[in-house]
DRENDO-1510 file (C-alpha; in Angstrom, 1 decimal, always signed):
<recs>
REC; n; res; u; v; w
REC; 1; UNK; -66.5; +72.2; +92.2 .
REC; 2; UNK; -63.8; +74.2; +90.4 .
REC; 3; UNK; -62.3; +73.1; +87.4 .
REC; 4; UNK; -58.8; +73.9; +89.1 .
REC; 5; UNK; -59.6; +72.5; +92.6 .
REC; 6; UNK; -60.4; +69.0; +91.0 .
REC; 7; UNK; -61.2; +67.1; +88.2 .
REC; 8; UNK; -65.3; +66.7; +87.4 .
REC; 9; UNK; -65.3; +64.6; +84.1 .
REC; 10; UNK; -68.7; +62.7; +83.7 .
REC; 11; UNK; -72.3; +64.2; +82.1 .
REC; 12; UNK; -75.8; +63.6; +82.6 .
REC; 13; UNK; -76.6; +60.7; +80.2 .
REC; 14; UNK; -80.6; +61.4; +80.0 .
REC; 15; UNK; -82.7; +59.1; +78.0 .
REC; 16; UNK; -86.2; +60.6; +77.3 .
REC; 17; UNK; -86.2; +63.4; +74.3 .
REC; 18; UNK; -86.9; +66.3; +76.6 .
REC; 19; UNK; -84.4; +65.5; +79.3 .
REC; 20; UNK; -81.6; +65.0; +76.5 .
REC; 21; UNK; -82.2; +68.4; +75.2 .
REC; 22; UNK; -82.4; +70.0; +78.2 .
REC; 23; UNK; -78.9; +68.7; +78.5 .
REC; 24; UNK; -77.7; +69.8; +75.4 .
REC; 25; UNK; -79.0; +73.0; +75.6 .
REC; 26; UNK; -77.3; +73.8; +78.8 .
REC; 27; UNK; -73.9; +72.1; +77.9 .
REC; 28; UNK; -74.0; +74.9; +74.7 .
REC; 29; UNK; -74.8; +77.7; +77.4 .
REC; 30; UNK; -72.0; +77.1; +79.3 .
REC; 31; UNK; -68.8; +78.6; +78.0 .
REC; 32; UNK; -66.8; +79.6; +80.8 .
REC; 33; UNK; -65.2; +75.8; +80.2 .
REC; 34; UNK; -64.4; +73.8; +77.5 .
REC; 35; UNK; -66.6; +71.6; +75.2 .
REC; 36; UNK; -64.5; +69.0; +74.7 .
REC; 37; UNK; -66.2; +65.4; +74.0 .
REC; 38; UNK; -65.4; +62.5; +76.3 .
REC; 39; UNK; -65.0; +58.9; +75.5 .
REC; 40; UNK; -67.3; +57.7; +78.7 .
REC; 41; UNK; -70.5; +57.4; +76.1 .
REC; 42; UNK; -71.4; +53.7; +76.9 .
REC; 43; UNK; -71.9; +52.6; +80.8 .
REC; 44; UNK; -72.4; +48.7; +79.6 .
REC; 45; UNK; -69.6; +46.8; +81.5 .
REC; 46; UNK; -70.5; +49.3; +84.5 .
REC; 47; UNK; -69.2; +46.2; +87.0 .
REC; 48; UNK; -65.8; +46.7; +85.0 .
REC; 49; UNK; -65.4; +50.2; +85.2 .
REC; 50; UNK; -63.1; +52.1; +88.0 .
REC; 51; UNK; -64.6; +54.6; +90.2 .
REC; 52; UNK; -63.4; +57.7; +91.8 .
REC; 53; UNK; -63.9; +56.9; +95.3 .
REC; 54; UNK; -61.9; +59.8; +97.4 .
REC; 55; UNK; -59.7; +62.8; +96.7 .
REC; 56; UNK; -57.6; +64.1; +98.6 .
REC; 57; UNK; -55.9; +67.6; +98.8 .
REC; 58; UNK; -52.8; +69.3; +100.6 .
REC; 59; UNK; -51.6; +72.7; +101.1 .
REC; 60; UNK; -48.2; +73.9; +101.9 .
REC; 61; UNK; -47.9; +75.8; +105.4 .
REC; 62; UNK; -44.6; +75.9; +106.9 .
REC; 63; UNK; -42.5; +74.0; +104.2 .
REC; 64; UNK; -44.8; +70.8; +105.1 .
REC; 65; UNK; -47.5; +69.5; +103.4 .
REC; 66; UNK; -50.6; +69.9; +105.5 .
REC; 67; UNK; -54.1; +67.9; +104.3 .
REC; 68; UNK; -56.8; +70.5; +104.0 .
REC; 69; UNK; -60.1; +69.0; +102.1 .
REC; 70; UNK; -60.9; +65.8; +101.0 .
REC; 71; UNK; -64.0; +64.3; +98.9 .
REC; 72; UNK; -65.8; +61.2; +99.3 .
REC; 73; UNK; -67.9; +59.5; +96.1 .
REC; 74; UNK; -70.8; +56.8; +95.2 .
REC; 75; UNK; -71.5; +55.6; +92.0 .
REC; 76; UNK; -74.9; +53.7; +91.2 .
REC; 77; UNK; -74.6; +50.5; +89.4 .
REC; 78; UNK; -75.2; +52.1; +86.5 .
REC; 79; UNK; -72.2; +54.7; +86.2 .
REC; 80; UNK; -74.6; +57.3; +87.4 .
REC; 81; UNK; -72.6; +59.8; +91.1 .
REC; 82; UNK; -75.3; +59.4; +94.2 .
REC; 83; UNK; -73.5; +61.2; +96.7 .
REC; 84; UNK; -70.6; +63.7; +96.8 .
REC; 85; UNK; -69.2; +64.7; +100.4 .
REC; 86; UNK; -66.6; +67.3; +100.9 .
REC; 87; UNK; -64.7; +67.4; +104.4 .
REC; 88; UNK; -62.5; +70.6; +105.3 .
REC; 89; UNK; -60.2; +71.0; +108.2 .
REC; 90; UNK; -58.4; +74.0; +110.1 .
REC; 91; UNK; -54.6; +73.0; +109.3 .
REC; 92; UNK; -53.8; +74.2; +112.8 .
REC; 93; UNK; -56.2; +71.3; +113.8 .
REC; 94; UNK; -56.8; +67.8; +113.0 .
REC; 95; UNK; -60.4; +67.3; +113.1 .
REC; 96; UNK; -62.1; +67.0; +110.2 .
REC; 97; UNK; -66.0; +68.7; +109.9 .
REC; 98; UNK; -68.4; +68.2; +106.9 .
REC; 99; UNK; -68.7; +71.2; +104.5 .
REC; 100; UNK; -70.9; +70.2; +102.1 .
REC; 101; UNK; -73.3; +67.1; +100.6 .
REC; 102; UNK; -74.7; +66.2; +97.2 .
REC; 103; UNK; -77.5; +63.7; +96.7 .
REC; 104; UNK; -78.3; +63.4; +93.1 .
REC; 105; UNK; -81.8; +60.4; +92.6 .
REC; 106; UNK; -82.7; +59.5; +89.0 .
REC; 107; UNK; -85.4; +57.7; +88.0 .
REC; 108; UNK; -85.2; +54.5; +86.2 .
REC; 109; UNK; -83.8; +55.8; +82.7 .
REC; 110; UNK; -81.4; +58.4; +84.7 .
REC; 111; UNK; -82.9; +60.9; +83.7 .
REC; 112; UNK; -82.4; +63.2; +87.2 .
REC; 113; UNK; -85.0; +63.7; +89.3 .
REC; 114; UNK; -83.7; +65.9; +92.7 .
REC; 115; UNK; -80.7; +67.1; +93.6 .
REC; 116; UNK; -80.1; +68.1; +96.9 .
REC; 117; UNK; -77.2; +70.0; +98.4 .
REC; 118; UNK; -76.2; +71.1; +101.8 .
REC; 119; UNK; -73.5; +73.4; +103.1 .
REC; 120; UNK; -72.2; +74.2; +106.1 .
REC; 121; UNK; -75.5; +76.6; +107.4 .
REC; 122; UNK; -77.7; +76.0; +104.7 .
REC; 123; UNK; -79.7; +73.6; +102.3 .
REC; 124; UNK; -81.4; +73.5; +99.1 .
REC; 125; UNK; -82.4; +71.3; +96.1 .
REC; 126; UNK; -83.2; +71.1; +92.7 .
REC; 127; UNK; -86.2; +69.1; +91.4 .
REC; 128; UNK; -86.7; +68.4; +87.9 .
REC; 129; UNK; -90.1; +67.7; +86.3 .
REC; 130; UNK; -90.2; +66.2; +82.6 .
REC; 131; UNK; -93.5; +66.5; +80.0 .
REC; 132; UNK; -93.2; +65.2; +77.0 .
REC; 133; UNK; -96.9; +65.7; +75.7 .
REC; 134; UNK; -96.3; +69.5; +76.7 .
REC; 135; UNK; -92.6; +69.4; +76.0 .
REC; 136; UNK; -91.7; +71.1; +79.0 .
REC; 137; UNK; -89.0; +70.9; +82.0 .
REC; 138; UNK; -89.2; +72.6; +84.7 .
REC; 139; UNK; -86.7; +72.7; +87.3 .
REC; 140; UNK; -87.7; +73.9; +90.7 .
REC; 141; UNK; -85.2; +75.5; +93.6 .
REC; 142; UNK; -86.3; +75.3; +96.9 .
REC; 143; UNK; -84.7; +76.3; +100.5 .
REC; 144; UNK; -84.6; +74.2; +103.6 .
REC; 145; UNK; -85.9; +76.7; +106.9 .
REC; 146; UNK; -88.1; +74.5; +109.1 .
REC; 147; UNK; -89.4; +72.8; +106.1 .
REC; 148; UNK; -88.7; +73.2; +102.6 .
REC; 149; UNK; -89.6; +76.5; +100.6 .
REC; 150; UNK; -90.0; +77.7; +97.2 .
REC; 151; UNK; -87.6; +80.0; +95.9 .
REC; 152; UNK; -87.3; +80.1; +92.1 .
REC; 153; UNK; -88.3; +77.9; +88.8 .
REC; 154; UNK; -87.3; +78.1; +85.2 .
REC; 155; UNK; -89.7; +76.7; +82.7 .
REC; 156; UNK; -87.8; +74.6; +79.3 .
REC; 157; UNK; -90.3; +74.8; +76.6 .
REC; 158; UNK; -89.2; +73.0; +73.0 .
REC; 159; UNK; -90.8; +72.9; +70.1 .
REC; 160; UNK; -90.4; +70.2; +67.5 .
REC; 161; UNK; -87.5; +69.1; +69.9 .
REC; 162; UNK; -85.8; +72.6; +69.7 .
REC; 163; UNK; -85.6; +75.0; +72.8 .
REC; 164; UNK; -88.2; +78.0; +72.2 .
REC; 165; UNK; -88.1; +79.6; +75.2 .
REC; 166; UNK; -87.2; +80.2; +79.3 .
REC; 167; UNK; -89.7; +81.7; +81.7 .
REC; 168; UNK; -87.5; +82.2; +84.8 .
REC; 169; UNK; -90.3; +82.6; +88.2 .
REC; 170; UNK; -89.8; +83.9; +91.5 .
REC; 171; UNK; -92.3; +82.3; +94.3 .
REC; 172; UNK; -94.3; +85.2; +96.3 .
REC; 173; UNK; -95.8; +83.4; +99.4 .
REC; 174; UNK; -98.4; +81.0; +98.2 .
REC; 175; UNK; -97.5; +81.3; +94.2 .
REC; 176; UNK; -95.4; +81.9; +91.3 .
REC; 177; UNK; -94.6; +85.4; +89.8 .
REC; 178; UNK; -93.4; +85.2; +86.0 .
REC; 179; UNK; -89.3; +87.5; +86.5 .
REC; 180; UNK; -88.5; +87.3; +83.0 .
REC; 181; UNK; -88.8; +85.3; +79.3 .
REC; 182; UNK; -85.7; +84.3; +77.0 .
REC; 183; UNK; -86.8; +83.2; +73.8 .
REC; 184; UNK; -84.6; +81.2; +71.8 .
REC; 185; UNK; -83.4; +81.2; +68.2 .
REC; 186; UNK; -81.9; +77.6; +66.7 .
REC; 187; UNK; -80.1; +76.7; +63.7 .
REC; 188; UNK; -81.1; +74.2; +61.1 .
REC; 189; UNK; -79.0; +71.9; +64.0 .
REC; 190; UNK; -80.8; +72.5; +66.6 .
REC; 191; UNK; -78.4; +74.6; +67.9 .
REC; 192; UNK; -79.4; +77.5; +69.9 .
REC; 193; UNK; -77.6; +80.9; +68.3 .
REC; 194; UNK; -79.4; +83.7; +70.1 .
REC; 195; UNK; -80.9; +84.0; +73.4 .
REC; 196; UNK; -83.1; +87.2; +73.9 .
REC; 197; UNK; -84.1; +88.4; +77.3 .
REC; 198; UNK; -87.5; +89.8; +77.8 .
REC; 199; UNK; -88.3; +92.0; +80.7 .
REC; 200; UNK; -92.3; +92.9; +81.8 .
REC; 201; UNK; -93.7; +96.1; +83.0 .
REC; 202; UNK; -96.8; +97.2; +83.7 .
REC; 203; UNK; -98.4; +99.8; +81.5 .
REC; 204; UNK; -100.4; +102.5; +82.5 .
REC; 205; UNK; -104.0; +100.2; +81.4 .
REC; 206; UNK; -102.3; +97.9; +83.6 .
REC; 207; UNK; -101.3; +95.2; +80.8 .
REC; 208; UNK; -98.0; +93.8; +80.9 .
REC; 209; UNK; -95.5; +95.4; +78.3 .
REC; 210; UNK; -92.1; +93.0; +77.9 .
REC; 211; UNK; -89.2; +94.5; +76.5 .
REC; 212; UNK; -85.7; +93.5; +75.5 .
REC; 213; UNK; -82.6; +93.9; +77.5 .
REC; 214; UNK; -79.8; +91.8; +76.8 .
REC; 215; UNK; -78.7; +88.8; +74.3 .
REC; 216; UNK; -76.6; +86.6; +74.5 .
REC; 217; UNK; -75.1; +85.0; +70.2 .
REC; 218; UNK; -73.9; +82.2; +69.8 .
REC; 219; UNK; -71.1; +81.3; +67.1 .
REC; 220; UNK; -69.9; +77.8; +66.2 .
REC; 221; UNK; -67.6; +76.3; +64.0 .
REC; 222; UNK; -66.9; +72.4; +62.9 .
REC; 223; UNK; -69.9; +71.6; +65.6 .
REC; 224; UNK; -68.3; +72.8; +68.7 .
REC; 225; UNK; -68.8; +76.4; +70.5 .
REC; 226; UNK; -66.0; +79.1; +69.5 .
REC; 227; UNK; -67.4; +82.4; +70.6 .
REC; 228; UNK; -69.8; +83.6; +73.2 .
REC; 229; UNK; -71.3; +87.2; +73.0 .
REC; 230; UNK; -73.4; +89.1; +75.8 .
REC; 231; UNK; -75.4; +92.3; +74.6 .
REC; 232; UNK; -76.8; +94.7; +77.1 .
REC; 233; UNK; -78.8; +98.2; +76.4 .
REC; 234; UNK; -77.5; +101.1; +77.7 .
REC; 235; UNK; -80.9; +103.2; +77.5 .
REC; 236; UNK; -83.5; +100.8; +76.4 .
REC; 237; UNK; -82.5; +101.5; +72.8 .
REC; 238; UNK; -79.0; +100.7; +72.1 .
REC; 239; UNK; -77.1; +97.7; +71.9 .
REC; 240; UNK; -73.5; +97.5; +73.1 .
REC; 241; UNK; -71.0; +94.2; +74.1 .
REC; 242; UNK; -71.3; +93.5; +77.1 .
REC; 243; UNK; -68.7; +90.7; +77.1 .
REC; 244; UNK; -67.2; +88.0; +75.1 .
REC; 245; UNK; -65.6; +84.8; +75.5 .
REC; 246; UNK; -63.8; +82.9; +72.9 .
REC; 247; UNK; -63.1; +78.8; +73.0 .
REC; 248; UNK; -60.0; +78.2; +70.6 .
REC; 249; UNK; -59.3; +74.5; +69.6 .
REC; 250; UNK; -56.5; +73.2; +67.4 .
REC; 251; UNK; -56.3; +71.3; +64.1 .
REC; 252; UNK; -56.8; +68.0; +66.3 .
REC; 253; UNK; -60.1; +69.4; +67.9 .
REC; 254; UNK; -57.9; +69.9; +70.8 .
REC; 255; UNK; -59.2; +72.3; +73.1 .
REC; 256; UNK; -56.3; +75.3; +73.6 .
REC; 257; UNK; -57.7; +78.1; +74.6 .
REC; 258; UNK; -60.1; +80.7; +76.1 .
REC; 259; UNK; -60.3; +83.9; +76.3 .
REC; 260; UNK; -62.6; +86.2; +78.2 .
REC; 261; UNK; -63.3; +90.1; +77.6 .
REC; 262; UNK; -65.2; +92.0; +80.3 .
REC; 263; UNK; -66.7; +95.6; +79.1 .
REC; 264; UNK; -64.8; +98.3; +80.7 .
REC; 265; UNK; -66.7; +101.0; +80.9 .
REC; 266; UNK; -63.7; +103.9; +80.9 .
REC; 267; UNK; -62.6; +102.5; +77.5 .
REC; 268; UNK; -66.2; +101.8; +76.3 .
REC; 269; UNK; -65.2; +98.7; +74.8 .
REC; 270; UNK; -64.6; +95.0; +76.4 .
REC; 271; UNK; -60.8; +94.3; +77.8 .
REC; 272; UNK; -59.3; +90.7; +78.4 .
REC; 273; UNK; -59.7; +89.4; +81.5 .
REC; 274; UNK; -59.3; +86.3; +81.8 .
REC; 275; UNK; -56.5; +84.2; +79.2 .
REC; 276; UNK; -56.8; +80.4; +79.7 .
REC; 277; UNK; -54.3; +78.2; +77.8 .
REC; 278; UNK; -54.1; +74.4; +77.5 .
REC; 279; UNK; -50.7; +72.4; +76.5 .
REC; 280; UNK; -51.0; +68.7; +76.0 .
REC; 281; UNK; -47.9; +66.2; +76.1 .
REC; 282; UNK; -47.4; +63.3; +73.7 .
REC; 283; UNK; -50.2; +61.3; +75.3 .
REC; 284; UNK; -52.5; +64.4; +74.3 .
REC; 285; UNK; -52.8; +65.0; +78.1 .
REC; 286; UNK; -53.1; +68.8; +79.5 .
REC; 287; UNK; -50.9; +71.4; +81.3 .
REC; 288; UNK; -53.4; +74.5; +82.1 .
REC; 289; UNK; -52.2; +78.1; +82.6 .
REC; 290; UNK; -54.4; +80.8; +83.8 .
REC; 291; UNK; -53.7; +84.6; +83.1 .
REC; 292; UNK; -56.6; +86.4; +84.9 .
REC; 293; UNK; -57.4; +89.8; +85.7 .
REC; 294; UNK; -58.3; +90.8; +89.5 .
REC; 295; UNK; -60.6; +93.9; +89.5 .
REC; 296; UNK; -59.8; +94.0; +93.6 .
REC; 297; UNK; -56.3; +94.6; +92.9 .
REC; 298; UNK; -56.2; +95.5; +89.6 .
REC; 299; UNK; -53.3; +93.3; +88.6 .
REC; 300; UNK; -53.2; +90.3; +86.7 .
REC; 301; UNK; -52.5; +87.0; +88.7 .
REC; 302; UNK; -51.3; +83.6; +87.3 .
REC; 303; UNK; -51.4; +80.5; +88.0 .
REC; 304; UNK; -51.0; +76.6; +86.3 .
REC; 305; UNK; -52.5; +73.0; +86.8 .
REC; 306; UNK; -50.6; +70.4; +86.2 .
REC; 307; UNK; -51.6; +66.7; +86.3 .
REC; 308; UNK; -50.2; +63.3; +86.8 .
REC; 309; UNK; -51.2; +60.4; +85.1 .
REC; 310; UNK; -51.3; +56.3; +85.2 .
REC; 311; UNK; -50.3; +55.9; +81.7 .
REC; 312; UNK; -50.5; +52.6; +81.8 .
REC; 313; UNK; -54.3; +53.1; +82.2 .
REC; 314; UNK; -57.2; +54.2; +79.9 .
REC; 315; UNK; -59.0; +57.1; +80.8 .
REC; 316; UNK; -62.5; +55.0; +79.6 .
REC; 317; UNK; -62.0; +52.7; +82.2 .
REC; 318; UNK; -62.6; +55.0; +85.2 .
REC; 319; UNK; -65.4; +57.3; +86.1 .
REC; 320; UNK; -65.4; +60.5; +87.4 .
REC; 321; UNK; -67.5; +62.6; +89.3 .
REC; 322; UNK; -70.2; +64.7; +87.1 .
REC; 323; UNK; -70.4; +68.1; +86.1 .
REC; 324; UNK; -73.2; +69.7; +83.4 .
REC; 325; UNK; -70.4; +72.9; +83.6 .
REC; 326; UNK; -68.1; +71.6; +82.0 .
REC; 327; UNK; -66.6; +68.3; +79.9 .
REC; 328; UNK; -63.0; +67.4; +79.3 .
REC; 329; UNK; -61.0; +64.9; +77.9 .
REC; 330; UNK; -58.2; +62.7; +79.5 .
REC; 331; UNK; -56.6; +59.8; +77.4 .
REC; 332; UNK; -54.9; +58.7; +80.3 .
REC; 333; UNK; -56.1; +57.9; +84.1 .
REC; 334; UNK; -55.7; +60.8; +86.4 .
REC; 335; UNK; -54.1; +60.2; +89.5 .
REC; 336; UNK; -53.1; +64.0; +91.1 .
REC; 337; UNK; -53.1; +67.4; +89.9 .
REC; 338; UNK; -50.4; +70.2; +91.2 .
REC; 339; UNK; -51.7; +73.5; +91.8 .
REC; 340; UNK; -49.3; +76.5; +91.1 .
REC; 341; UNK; -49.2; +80.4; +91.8 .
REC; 342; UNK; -46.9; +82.7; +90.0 .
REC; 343; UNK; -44.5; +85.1; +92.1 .
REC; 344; UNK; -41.0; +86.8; +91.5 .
REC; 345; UNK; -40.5; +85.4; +88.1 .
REC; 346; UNK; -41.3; +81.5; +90.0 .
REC; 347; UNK; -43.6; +79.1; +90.0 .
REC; 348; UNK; -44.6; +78.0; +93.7 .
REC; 349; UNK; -46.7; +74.7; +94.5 .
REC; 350; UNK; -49.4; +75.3; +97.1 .
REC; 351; UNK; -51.8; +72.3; +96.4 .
REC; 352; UNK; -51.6; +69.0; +95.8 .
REC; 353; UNK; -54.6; +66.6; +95.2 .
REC; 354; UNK; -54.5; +62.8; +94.6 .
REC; 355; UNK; -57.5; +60.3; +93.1 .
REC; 356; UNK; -58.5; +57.4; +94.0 .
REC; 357; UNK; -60.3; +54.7; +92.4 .
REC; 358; UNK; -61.6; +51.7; +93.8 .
REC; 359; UNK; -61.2; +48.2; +92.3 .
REC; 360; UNK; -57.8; +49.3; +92.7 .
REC; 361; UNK; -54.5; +49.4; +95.4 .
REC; 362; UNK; -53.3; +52.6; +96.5 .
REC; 363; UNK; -50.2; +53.3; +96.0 .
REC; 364; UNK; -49.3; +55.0; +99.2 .
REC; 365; UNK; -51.4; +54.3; +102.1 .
REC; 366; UNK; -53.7; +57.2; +102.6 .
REC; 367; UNK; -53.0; +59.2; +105.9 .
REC; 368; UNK; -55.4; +58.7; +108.7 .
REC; 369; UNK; -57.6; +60.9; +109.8 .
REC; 370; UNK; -58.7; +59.2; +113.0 .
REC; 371; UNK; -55.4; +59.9; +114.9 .
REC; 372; UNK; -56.8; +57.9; +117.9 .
REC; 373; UNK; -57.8; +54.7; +116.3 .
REC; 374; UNK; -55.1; +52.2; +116.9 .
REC; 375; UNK; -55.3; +48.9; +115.0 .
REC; 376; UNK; -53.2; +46.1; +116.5 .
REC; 377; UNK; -52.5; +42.6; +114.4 .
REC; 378; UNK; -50.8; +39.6; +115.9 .
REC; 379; UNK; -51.4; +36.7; +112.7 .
REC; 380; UNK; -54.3; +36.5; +111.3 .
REC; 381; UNK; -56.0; +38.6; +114.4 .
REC; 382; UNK; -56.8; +42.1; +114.2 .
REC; 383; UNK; -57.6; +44.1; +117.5 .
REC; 384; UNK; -59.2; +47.5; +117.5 .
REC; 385; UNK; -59.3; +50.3; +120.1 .
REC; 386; UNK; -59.9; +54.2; +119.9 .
REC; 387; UNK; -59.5; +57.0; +122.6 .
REC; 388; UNK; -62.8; +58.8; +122.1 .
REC; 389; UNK; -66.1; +58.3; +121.8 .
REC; 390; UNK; -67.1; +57.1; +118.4 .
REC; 391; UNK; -69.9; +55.2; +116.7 .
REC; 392; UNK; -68.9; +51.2; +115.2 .
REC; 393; UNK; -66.8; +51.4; +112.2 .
REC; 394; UNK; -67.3; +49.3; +108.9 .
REC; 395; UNK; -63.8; +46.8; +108.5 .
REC; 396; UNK; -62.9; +46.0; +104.6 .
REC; 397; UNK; -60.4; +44.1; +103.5 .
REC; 398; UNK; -59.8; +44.1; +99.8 .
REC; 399; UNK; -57.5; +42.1; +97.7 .
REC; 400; UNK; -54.5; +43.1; +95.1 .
REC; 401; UNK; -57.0; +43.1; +92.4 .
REC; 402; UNK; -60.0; +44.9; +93.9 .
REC; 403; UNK; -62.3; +42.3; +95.2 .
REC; 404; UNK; -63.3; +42.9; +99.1 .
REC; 405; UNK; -63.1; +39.7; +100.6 .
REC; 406; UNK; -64.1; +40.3; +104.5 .
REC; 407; UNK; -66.5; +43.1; +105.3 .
REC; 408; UNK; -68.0; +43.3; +109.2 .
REC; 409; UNK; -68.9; +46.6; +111.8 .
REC; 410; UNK; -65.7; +46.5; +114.8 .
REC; 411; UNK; -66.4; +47.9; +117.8 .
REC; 412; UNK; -63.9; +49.5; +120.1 .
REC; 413; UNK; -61.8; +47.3; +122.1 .
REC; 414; UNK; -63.1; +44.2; +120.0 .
REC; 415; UNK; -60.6; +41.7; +118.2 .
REC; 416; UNK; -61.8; +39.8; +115.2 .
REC; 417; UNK; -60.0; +36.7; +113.5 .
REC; 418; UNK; -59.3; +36.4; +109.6 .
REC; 419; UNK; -58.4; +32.7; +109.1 .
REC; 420; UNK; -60.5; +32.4; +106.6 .
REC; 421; UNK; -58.7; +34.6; +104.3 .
REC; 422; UNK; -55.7; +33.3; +102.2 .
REC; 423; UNK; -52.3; +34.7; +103.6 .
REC; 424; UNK; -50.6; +37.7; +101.4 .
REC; 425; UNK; -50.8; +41.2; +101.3 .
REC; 426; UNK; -54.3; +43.2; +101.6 .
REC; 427; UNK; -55.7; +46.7; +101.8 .
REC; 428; UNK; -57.9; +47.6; +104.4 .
REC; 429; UNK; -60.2; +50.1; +105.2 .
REC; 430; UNK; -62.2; +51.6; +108.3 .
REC; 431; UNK; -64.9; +54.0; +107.7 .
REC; 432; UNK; -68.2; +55.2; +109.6 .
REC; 433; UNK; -69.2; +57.5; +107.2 .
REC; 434; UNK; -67.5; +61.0; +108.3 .
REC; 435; UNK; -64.4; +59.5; +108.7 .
REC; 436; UNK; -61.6; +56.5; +107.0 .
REC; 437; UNK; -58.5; +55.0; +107.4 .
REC; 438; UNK; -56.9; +53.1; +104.9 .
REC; 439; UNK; -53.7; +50.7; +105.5 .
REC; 440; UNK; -51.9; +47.8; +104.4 .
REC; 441; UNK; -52.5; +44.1; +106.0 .
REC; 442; UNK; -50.1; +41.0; +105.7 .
REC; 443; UNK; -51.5; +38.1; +106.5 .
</recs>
């Protein structure tokens, strides 16, 4: 998910030595986003924490807001995301159809095992394989076409807990063909400051000859990842800067910046492309503008993310989705993000996207997306009854403070009878796993 579309907050909290630094490793190798620490280090009052159960996100078409994409979420009992689900619909259309799926299984220190995605025409997964004695992880891609098939495989190998090298493979019918090696160069940290990229030939005694065709540096400062460089050679001899990327944080350790330079190869040096800036209010929470260069048109397009927040509410108490891409920090609870465009000297909203938690009451009653299920109450008696042909639906009925206190599958054209349930006012919700509706109940 994008960084602008929504808000993916949580990491991978691995427990065994190898897993950890493979986790490390690739948080440092990302730095197209900030590395910004987050507060969500210690999952021990899981029960108390609030998830992110559902966003949903509008675009404007016609002056009016239509609702375009939504995202369901599960949580383990341990803090750990199970299952993503994105929906998407035409906006000249109500219907909603699947778009993608995420499965994520750990095993019983977290530490992530498979995960398994699914779009709209095809699926794939990762699977993760952990030796300590060899100090190794692999991680395996394989494709789904009438059973699943091997596609690719990139070997971790540490030494003394520090990352030596990469052997990226590509599978070639029945077994795997080394691609290319990167070999790695730490600091005293632990830190990894050079990657080198080592292709193989074949010589003319048929041995295999490797040689070096692009780095990537790595430059930190106060412990946290300011500049990215990418080398390339141009004829197998010469070195030149491919591109750069530069992570710029304040006095506060306040992520404010990045900047991106892409080689261009008419001025034979790199040009910005892509100028990301962050501005934080008094609650140290962001505004993001993005000044970015489009090749296709060759212009430069703007644009601006600005979120809303429950101030009243700690970010620590409420978990987010995970993303290894990136990390960010939020001292407040997010509740929406506005997306904006720039155009004539204005800034235009085109997207809107609001969180929800659970444990918690909404506070606007989420639109239905089931336009033919009709839910008719008369007391303390709740009558059910849909136009098409659907499968049962799952009935909740939570409390002000959280707690579901009536769950049962409804059938169409079934009534059910709540006179167990103390009179006031309720949330409930109807789901059947592709689909919700979420309303208000006084009883």
């Amino acid at each position: 998910m994008k960084p602008f579309a929504c808000l993916m907050i949580l990491g991978l909290f691995f427990n065994t030595t190898i897993a950890q630094k493979f986790l490390d490793i690739n948080k440092r190798s990302k730095v197209n986003n900030p590395n910004v620490d987050f507060s969500l280090q210690s999952l021990k009052s899981a029960e108390e924490k609030y998830y992110l159960e559902e966003e949903q996100a509008k675009t404007l078409k016609d002056a009016q807001w239509q609702f375009l994409e939504k995202w369901n979420y599960i949580f383990n009992v341990n803090g750990f995301e199970t299952s993503q689900e994105k929906y998407v619909r035409d906006i000249e259309s109500s219907p909603w159809s699947k778009d993608s799926d995420y499965q994520y299984t750990y095993d019983a220190n977290n530490n992530i095992l498979v995960y398994e995605y699914s779009y709209s025409y095809t699926q794939s997964k990762e699977i993760f394989t952990y030796n300590d004695n060899d100090q190794t992880l692999t991680k395996e891609v394989q494709n789904y076409n009438n059973g699943w098939i091997p596609q690719t495989k990139v070997v971790f190998t540490y030494l003394n807990n520090d990352l030596l090298s990469k052997s990226f493979y590509n599978w070639d019918s029945n077994s795997w063909l080394i691609n290319y090696i990167t070999n790695c160069t730490v600091d005293a940290e632990g830190r990894v400051i050079e990657e080198l990229t080592l292709d193989q030939d074949l010589n003319y005694d048929g041995q295999i000859d490797y040689h070096d065709h692009k780095k990537i540096t790595y430059s930190y400062s106060d412990g946290k990842l300011i500049e990215t460089e990418t080398w390339m050679k141009s004829d197998n001899t010469t070195w030149f800067l491919h591109s750069k990327d530069e992570q710029i944080f304040n006095d506060d350790n306040l992520f404010i910046g990045l900047k991106s330079y892409k080689y261009d190869e008419a001025l034979g040096d790199v040009e910005l492309r892509w100028d990301e800036t962050w501005e934080y209010d008094v609650n140290n929470n962001p505004t993001v503008y993005v000044y970015r260069f489009l090749e296709e048109d060759d212009t430069w397009y703007r644009s601006k993310m600005e979120l809303e927040y429950d101030l009243s509410a700690s970010a620590s108490n409420y978990i987010l989705p995970k993303n290894i891409d990136f990390d960010l920090t939020f001292n407040n609870k997010v509740i929406r993000s506005r997306n904006y465009n720039y155009d004539n000297n204005v800034w235009n909203e085109y997207r809107v996207t609001d969180l929800y938690y659970t444990g918690e009451v909404p506070t606007l009653i989420r639109p239905s997306d089931i336009a033919s299920l009709k839910i008719k109450q008369n007391g303390k008696s709740l009558s059910f009854e849909w136009d098409i042909i659907e499968s049962d639906y799952l009935l909740e009925v939570i409390n002000v403070c959280g707690k579901h206190v009536f769950r049962q599958v409804v059938s169409n054209q079934e009534t059910i009878q709540l006179n167990n349930i103390v009179s006031g006012i309720y949330i409930y919700r109807l789901s059947n796993g592709s689909k919700s509706k979420v309303g208000k109940l006084a009883l």
